[in-house]
N, C-alpha and C positions, 0 to 999 in steps of 0.2 A: 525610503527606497521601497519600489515594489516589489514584490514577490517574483524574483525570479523564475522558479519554478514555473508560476504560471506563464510566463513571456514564452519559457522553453516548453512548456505544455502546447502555446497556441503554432506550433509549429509540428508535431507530430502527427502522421498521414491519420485520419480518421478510416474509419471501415462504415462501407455503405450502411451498416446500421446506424452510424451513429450521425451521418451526413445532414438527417432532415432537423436533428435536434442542434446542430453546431447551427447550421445557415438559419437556423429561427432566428439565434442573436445576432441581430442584424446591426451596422454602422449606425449611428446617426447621422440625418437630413443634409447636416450641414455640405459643403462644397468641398470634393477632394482639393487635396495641395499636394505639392512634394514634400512634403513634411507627415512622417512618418503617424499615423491616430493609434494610439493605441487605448485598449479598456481592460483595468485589470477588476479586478474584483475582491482579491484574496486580502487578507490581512497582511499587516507588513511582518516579513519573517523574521524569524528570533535568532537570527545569524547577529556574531557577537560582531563582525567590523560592519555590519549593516545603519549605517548612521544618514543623515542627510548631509554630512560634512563630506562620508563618500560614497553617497550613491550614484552620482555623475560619472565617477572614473570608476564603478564597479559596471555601469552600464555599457559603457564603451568598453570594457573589458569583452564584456559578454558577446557585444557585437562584432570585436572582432574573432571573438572565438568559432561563433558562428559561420564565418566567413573562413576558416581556416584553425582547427582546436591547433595547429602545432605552435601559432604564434603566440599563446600565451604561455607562461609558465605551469610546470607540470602541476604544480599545487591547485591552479585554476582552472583545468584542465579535468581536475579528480573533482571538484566544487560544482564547475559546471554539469559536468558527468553526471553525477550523484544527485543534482536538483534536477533534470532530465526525466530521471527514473524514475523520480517519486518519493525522494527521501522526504522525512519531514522536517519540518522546522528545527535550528538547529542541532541538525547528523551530519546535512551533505558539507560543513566544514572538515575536512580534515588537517588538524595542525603538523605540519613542515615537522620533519623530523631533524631532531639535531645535527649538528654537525657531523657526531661521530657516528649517529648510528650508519648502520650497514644497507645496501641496496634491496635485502628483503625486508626492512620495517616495511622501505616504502613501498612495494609490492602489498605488505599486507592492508596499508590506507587507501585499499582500491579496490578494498571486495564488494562495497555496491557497484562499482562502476562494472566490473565483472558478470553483473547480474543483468546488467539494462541491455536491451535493445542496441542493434547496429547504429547508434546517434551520426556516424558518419556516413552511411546508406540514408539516412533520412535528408540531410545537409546537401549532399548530393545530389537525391533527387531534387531537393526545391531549388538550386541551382541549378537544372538541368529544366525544370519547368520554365525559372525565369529568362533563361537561355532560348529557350523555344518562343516566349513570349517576343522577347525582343528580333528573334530570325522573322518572326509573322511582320512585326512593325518596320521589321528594314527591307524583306523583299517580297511582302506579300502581293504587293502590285506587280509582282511577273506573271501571278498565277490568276491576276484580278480578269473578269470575264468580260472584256475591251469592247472585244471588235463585236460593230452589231451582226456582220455578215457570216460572221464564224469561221473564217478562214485564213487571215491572218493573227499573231501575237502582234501587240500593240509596240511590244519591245525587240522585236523583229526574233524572236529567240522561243523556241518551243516547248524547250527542256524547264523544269520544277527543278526550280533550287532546292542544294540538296541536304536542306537543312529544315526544310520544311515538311512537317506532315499534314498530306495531304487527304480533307476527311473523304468517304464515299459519295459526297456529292458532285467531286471532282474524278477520283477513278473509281475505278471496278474494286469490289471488297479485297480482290485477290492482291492486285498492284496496291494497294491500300496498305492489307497486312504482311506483304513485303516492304514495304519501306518502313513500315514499324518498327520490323524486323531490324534491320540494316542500321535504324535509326537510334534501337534502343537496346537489345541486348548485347552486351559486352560494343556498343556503337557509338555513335555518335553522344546521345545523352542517356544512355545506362538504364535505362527505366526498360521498363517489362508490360506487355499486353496487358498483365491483370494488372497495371497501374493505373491504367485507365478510369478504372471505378473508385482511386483512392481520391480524395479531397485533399489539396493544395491550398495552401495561403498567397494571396493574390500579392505581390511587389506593390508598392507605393507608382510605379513608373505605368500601371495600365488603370482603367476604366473599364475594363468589361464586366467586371463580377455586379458596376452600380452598386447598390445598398450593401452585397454581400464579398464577407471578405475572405471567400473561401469556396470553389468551388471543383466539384471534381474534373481530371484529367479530359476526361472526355468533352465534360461542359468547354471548359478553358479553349480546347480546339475548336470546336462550332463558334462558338463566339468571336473569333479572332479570324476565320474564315469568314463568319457573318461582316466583319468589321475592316476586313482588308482583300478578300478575293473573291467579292462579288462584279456589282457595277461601278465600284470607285475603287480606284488605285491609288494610293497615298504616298508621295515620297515627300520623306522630311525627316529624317534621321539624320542627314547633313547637317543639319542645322545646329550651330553649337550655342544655341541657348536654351537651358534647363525648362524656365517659365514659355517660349513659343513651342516647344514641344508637348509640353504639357497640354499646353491650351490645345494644339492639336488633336492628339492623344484622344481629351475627353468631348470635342465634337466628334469624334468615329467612333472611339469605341463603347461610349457609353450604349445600352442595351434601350432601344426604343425611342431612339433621341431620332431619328427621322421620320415624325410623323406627320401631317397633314390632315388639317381640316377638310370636311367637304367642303367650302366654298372656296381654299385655296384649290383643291383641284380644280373646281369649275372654272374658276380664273385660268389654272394652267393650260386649262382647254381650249378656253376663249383665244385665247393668246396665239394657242398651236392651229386654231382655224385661220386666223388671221392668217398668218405667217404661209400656211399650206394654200390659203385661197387667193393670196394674194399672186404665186408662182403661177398657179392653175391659172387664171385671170390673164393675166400677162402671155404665156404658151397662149392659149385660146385667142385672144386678139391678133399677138404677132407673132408666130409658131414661127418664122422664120430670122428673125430679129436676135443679134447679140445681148445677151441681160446678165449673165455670169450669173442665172439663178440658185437658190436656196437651199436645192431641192437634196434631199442626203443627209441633212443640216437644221431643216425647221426650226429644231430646238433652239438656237441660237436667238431667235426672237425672246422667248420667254426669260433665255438666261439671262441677256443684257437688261430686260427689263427689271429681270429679280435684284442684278445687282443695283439698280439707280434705285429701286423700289428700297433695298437695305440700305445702302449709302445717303440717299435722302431722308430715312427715318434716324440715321446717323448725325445728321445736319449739313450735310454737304448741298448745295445749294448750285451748282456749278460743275456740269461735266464736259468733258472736252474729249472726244473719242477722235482715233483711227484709224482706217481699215484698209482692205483692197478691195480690189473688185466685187468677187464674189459675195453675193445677199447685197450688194449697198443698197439698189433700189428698194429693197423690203427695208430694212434697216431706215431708210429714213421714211418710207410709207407707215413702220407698224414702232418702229422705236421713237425717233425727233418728230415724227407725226409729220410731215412734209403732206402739202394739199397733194390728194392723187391726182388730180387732174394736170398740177403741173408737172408731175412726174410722167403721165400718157402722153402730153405736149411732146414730152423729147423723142417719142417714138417718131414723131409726123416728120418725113423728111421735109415736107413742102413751108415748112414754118422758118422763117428767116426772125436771127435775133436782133433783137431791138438797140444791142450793145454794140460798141466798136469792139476789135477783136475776132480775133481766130475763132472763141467758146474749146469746148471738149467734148468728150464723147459721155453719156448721160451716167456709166460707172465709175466716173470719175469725179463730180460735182460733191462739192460741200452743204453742208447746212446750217443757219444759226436758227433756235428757237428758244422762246418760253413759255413755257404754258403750267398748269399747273398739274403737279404728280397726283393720279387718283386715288393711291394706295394711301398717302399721305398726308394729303390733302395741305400738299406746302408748293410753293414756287419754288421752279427748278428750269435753269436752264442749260439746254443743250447746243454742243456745235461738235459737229462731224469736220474733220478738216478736208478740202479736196486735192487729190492726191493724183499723182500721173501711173503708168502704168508701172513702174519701179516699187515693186512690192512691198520692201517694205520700208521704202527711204522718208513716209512718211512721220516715222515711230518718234526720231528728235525733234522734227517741226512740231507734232504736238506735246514732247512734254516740254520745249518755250516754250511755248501760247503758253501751257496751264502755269507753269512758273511766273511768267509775265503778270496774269490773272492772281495768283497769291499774290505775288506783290503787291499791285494795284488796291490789293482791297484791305491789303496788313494779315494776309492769312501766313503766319509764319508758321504754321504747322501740318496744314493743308486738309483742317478741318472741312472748308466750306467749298472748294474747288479741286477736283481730282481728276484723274485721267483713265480713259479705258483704250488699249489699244488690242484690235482684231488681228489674229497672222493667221498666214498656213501654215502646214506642216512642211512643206517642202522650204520655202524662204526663212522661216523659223529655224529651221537646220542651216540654210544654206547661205544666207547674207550676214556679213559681216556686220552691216549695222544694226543688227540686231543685240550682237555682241560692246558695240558701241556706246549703246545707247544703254545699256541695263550699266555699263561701267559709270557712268554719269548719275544712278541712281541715288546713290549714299553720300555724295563729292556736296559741300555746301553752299555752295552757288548755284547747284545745277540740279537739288534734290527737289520732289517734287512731292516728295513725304509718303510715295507709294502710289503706285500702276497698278490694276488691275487686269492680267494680261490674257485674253479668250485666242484659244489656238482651235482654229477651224481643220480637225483633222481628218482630211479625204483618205490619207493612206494612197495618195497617187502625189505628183507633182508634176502638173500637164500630161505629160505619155508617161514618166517616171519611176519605176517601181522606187518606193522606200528604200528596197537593199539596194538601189544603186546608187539611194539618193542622198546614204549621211553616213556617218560611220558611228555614231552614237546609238545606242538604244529606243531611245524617244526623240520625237525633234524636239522636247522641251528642255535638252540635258543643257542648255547654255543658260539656264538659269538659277543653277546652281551655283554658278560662280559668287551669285550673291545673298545665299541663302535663302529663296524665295524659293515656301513647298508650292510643290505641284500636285493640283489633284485631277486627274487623269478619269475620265467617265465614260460611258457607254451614251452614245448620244440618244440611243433608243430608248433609253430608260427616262423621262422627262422628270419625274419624281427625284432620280438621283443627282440630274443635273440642276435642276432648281434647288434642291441642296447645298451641293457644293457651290454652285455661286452666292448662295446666303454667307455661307460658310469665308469663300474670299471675300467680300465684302467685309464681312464683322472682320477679317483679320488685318485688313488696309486700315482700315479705323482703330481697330485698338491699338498696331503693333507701326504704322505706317512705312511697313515695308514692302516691295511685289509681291506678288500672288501671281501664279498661274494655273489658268483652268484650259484641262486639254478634253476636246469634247472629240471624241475618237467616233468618226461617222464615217460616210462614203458620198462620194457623189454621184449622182444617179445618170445624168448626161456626163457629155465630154468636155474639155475642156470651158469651152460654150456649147451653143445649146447645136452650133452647125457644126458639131467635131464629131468621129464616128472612134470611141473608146476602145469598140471591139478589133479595134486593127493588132494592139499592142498588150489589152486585160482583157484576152476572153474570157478569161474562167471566172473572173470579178465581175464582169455583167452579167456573165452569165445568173449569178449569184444574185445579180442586180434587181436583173429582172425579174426576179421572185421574191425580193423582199416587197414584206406588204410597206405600208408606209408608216413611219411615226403615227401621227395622227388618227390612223383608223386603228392602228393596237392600241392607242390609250383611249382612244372614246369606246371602244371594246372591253375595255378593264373597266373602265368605271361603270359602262353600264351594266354590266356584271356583278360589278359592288353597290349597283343602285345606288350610287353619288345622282345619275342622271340618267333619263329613258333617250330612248330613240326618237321621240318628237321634238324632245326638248334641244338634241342633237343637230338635228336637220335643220330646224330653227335660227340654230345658231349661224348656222354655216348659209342658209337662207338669206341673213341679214345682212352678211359682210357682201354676199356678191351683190345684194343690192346696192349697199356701199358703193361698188369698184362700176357696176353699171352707169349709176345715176353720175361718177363723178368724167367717165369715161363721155357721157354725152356732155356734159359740160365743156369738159376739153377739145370739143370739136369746134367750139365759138371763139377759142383763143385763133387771133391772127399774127401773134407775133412773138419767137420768144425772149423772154427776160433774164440774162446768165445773172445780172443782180437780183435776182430774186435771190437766188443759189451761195450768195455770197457769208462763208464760214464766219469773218470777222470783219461785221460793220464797224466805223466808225462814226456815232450818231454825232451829228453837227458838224462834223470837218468840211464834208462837202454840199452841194444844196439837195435838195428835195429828189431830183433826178441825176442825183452820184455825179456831177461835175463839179470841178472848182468853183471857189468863188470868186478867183481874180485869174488874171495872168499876169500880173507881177512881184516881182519879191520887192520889200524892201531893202534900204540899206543897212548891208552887214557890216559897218562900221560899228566900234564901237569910242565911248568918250575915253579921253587918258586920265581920267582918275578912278574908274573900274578897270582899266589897264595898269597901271600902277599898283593898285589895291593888291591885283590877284597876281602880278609879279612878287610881288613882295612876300606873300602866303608861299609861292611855289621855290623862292627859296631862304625856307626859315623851316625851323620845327618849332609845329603851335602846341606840343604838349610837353610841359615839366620833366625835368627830371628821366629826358628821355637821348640816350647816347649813342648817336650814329655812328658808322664808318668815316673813317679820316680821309678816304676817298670822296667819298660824299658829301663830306664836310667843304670841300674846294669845288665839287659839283656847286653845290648853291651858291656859296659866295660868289662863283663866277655868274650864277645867274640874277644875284643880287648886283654885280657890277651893270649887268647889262642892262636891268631897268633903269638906274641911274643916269645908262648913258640912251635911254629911250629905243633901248634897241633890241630884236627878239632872235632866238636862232630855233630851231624846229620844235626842240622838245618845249620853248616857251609858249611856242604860238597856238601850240595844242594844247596846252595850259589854260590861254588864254582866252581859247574859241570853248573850251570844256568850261571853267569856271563862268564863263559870261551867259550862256545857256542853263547851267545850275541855277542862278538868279535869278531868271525868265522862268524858272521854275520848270526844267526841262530836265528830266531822268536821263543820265548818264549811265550807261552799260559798255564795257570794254570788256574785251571777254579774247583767252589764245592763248597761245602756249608761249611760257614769261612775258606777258604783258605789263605784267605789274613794273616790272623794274627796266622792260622792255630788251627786245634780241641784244642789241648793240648798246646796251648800257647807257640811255641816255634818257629813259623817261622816270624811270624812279616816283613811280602815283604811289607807293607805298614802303616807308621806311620802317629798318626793324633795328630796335634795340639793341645793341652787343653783348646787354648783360643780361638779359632775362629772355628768357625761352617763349615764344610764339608773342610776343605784345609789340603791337604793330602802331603807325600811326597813318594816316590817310592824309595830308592836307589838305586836300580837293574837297572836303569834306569840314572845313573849319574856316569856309570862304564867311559867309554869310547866315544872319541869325535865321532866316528862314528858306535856306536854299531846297533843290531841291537833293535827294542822296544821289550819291555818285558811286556806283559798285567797281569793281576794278578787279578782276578774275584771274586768274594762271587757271588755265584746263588742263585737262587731260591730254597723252598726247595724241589726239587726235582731230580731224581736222572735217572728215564725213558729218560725222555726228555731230563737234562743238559748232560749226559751220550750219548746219539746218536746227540745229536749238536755237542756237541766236536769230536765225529767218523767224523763228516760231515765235520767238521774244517779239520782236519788233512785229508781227502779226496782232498785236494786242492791243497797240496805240501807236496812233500820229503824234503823241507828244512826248516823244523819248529817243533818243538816238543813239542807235545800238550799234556799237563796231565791232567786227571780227579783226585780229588782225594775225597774218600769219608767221610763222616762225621766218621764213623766206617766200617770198612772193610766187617762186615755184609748187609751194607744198598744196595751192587751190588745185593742182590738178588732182589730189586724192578726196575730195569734193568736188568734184566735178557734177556730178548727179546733182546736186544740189545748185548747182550754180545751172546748166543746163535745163532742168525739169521745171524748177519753182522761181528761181531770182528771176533768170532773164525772158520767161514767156508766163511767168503769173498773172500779170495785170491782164495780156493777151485770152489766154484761156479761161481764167475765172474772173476776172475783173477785180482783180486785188491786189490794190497797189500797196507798196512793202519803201521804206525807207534804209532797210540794211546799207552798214557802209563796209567794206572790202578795203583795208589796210595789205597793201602787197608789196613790201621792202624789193625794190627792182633798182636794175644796173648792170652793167658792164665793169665789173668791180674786183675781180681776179679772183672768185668764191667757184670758178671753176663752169663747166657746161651747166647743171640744174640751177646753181643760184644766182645765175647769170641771168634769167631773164623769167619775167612774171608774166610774158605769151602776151603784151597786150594786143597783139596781132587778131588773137583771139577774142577777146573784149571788142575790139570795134568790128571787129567782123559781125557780131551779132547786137550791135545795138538797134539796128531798124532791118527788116526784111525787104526793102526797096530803097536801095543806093540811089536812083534815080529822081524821085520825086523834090521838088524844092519846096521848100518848107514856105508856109504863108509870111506874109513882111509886119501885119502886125503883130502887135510883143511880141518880135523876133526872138530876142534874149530867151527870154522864158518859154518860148512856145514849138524853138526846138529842144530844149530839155523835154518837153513836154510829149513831143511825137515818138521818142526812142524808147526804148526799152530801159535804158538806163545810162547815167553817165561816167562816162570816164577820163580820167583827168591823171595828167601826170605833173604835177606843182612842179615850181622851178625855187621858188622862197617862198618865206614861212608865213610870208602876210598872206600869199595867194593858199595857200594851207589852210592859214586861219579863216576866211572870207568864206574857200569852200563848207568848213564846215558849219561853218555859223550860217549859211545857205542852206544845206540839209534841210534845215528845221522852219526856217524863214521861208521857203517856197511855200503857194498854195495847193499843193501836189505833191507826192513820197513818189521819188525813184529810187531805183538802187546805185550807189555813188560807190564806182570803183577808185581809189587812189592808188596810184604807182608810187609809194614813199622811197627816199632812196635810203641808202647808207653814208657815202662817204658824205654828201651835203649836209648829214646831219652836224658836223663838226668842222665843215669849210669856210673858212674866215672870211669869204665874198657870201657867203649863201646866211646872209642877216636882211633883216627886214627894219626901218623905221617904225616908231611908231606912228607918223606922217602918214605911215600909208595902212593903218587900220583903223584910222579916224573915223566918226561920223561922214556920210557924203564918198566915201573909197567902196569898193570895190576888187573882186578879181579882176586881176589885170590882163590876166591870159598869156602870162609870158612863157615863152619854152626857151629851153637852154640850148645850144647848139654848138657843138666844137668844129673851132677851122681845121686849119690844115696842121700839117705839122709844125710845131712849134709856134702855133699862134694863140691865141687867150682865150678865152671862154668870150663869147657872143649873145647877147641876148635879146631876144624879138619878141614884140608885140604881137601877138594877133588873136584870131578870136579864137577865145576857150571854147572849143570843137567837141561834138560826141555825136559826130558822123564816122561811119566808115570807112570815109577817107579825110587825111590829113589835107589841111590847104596849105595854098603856095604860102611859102615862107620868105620874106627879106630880108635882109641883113644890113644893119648900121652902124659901125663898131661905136662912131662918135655920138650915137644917139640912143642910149639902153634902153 
């Protein structure tokens, strides 16, 4: 056992003399932890129960004495006391008096402790320092120095928390030592001015002291101001894990941990020219032109750059970003490297594209590239998704892709491919799928092992003030929900934001959960560059107009700190606009433009050389009856041991065991059957919605669970064949915006996997609607990117009341082509109006034309998007069976639609052609001829 005394020695306030000689003895090298370092020195004391049998439970004694003298026993109490003071080796025992003696023995066994110092004024205050410690780490970002303009609090709020002292480099000495005042005597933490100068022992829960484990009152406040109320704001005290705090904790507060080489400055330089010359560039050719420039923001180049710079030294090999409007065009000129000159092409209205299709407008376009990262000197590639003017409905379509992308490559932990996505502050407050999409972050189907999230914060939102525009403090508070810190920066400071985004970075990677980085800037024009600001923020442009810009206050500082001259400056800035010149003449020789240049997610080989099919015909979606057989048979058996369903389900299979027998299929088989026979073909299955697994109306059951054992599930779909491909099978969350554009963003990855969403009720697509509007039904049109999503929509006339009554395919065929009129060409007819529309839509009547559809999906030489109107009550109609006759090799969909007579007459069924025109064709009826 150690020497107590000394434990309670290293706790008593030192006096400024003795200050320089305690901080000599310094910590060793090693790495803090939350695990308490202690170094005694002293010999072990000659206390008679001091043994190593109990020095363990004498320690914990002592510490919670520390924490509280009443909670131990008065005997330990007098022990503790008495070693405090200096007693020696064993004195400060004093033995328990007997029984009988009287209340003053024990009075007299506590005349050292009568002699010592206020031990509870000391206890106190260090309780009251590590108090203060922890008010700096939980609200030190209200008082952090945000906004570059000076004029607004980042947190919409003016007032200093009032737990915080604030040193003189924030107020006036006077308001200083008034809230000292208020603070400390007889106040909030007890302490007194001249405490100031007394030396504290630093908690195991901070980094500021670095090497030393003790510094005085005063130090302790500058450091903690140094570390939380300059240019970065830090929330993350939410966070309820000990070790992510920690890590935090010691990137900020450690003393001198942000510092910079001169040639990473130069770099940040290089970067912020680019970024700045690029806007300039742009205004000077087309001053009158929409561009949702940079300007306010620069920084945002270097930041994005710093994080692929750390994420690819991390080994991530794959990044997938998306953004809005604003910066896109710099973002893909000075980040994905896009040729400039096809970027000046889009200005030229007189350029007609080479593509079929609408195109978009040039801040909306995606990018794929790879090239190699210079920092790192590794391959890396990048792809920007293209996104509509719906700010931020792009955030689920990319974290599918990136999910897809893990898949694809076996990254099950999202080492090698990760996501960044760009907000503003006003959509970041104010759009729900924001909130969407971060709930899907941690769900295991849907995790993407950590987002890196950059918030473009103008402090306007179009005309907008913030105070009108959220009720929350930051727009970044909806990130909380998932415990992802936010680190909050002054955009003006370029030094502190290439920081913090090192900083998120290293933390996706080690911890893979979100990160958000809030880069609190302004934006210097209006909305675009033809909006006049001052209608609605005078006093902010005013303000505007007078900031100097990013880029000339850091080439200012450096050249100041002689990192770099003024020649070497100009130079730089010289080179890029020769850049943007030479590439600007260039782009005058283009004659046509190319929206597949632009295309986020190629797929190399699907289609020829010049992005067309390579046939116009499908083959036959027949399949043989001993792979029909096979996978009936799997779909109703359990293929694992020792594993005990429901007795409900138990008569589920058998009846689906009767029905192969009798060669004949009912919906949930034929979707069995079209799923299992594409797994073979080696085609990735993705079902994804809310209870899909076991499906709305109890009749698909892709996944059985045990009765006797907690979460152990079995798949069959999954135990077809020795080399199938995996078959995933989802329940999401309940929502339908967000699960609905992840699965677009899935199926964005690859032609050879067939993704279905499907919905609770066929009515619930209209709360994705955005999603089905913006991207499903005019993507191909806009970007030239065609998407295979399939749209599962339980529809009917079915007494589930007005919403679940009907899945609006009104709506669907209204927008499958933009010209009712036209008649489609007569060769490969079949295939070649699928081909003209936007997408198909189909309402099966039986489970072969079911099966046929979807084993068509994959089989066409061309991805549409495939609405199906699934019903309900069909799914268990004793007429609504299919042969297997008719999913043979050589079959087909038949096209039939169901039709009911009049009153009291039979169900009617007609031939004709399977349509996904706008308008329905004439129908006949032959009751004697189905």
């Amino acid at each position: 056992m150690f020497n107590l005394r000394t434990c309670a020695a290293k706790l008593r306030p030192l006096t400024a003399s003795q200050t320089v000689k305690t901080i000599s003895q310094q910590r060793p090298a090693a790495p803090r932890t939350f695990h308490p370092i202690r170094c005694y020195s002293a010999p072990v004391a000659a206390e008679p129960f001091l043994s190593g049998t109990s020095s363990n439970y004498v320690e914990e004694m002592y510490y919670a004495w520390l924490e509280n003298p009443k909670s131990v026993h008065k005997s330990w109490d007098i022990f503790f006391r008495n070693a405090n003071a200096g007693a020696a080796p064993g004195t400060a025992y004093q033995s328990p008096p007997p029984l009988s003696s009287s209340l003053s023995s024990l009075s007299q066994a506590q005349f050292l402790v009568q002699a010592q110092p206020n031990v509870d004024k000391l206890v106190e205050d260090h309780l009251a320092v590590q108090s203060l410690i922890r008010a700096y780490q939980i609200r030190g970002h209200h008082v952090a120095q945000l906004d570059p303009l000076g004029i607004l609090d980042a947190d919409l709020d003016s007032s200093v928390p009032a737990d915080i002292i604030t040193s003189t480099d924030k107020l006036d000495l006077a308001v200083f030592k008034e809230r000292l005042r208020v603070l400390t005597v007889g106040g909030f933490y007890g302490l007194d001015e001249s405490d100031l100068d007394k030396v504290f022992h630093l908690p195991t829960t901070t980094f500021i002291g670095g090497n030393e484990s003790a510094l005085p009152l005063r130090e302790i406040i500058r450091r903690l101001e140094m570390a939380y109320c300059q240019h970065i704001g830090v929330e993350f005290m939410f966070i309820n894990d000990l070790e992510q705090c920690q890590w935090i904790r010691q990137k900020f507060e450690t003393p001198g941990i942000m510092q910079f080489t001169n040639e990473e400055k130069r770099t940040l330089l290089a970067r912020l020219v680019r970024s700045t010359r690029f806007e300039e560039f742009l205004h000077r050719k087309w001053s009158s032109e929409k561009r949702f420039g940079l300007e306010g923001c620069e920084v945002l180049i270097p930041a994005l750059k710093t994080i692929i710079d750390k994420s690819s030294e991390k080994g991530v090999d794959y990044v997938i970003m998306g953004m809005p409007h604003r910066g896109r065009l710099n973002v893909l000129a000075n980040v994905i490297r896009k040729e400039l000159e096809q970027i000046f092409c889009q200005f030229d209205s007189k350029l007609e594209a080479a593509d079929e299709g609408s195109g978009d407008v040039k801040y909306h376009l995606g990018m794929y590239h790879r090239r190699i990262n210079r920092v790192t000197d590794r391959n890396i590639t990048l792809s920007l998704v293209a996104n509509p003017s719906h700010l931020e409905a792009a955030d689920p379509v990319v974290q599918g892709k990136t999910k897809a992308e893990q898949f694809y490559c076996g990254d099950t932990e999202g080492k090698k491919v990760m996501s960044i996505l760009l907000h503003g502050d006003a959509a970041f407050a104010g759009q729900g799928i924001v909130y969407e999409t971060f709930h899907l972050s941690d769900l295991p189907s849907y995790t993407t092992h950590g987002t890196v999230h950059v918030v473009v914060n103008n402090q306007i939102g179009f005309t907008t003030d913030p105070r009108m525009a959220r009720s929350s403090p930051y727009p970044t508070d909806v990130a909380r929900v998932v415990n992802a810190p936010i680190f909050h920066v002054n955009a003006d400071d370029p030094e502190a934001v290439v920081y913090v985004c090192n900083v998120a970075a290293e933390w996706r990677s080690t911890f893979h959960k979100d990160v958000v980085v809030d880069l609190v800037c302004y934006r210097r024009n209006g909305h675009n560059e033809m909006d006049e600001p001052m209608f609605t923020q005078p006093l902010m442009y005013k303000q505007i107009r007078k900031q100097k810009p990013v880029l000339q206050k850091y080439a200012e500082l450096l050249i100041s700190q002689g990192v770099v001259n003024q020649p070497e400056y100009e130079e730089e800035i010289a080179k890029y606009d020769k850049i943007c010149e030479e590439a600007h003449a260039r782009s005058k020789d283009e004659k046509i433009l190319h929206i597949k240049h632009w295309l986020d997610s190629p797929w190399p080989g699907f289609f020829t050389l010049d992005g067309q099919p390579r046939s116009m015909s499908c083959p036959s979606t027949g399949l043989n009856e001993e792979d029909l057989t096979h996978i009936g048979q799997v779909a109703s058996s359990v293929p694992v041991e020792d594993f005990t369903i429901h007795g409900g389900l138990s008569r589920i299979l058998k009846t689906r065991g009767e029905m192969v027998k009798n060669r004949t299929v009912d919906w949930a088989l034929a979707e069995y059957m079209a799923f299992g026979s594409l797994l073979k073909e080696g085609i990735h299955i993705r079902l994804s919605g809310q209870d899909v697994e076991r499906g709305t109306f109890s009749h698909r059951h892709h996944v059985l669970h045990d009765q006797n054992v907690d979460k152990r599930t079995c798949i069959p779909m999954n135990h077809l064949w020795p080399n199938q491909a995996p078959y995933t099978v989802c329940n999401s969350s309940l929502s339908e915006y967000g699960v609905l554009g992840f699965e677009l963003g899935f199926a964005m990855a690859s032609p050879n996997a067939l993704v279905l969403w499907e919905a609770q009720f066929g009515d619930f697509h209209n709360t994705a609607q955005c999603i089905i509007d913006q991207f499903i039904c005019p993507g191909q049109a806009k970007w030239v990117r065609q998407n295979g999503i399939v749209l599962l929509l339980p529809h009917g006339m079915e007494g589930m009341g007005p919403e679940h009554s009907s899945a609006r395919p009104e709506r669907f065929l209204q927008m499958c082509n933009d010209d009712p009129d036209v008649f489609p060409k007569l060769d490969d007819f079949d295939v070649r109006q699928l081909y003209d529309c936007n997408w198909i839509v189909v309402n099966c009547s039986t489970p072969a034309n079911f099966f046929h559809v979807l084993r068509r999906q994959i089989l066409l030489p061309f991805r549409k998007p495939l609405i199906i109107f699934t019903p309900k009550s069909l799914l268990r109609h004793p007429e609504a069976r299919s042969s297997f006759d008719d999913m043979l090799p050589g079959t087909g969909s038949a096209g039939r639609v169901c039709l009911l007579g009049g009153e009291g007459q039979q169900l009617v069924w007609c031939k004709v052609l399977l349509a996904a025109s706008p308008r329905w064709p004439p129908l006949c009826c032959n009751r004697s001829n189905p």
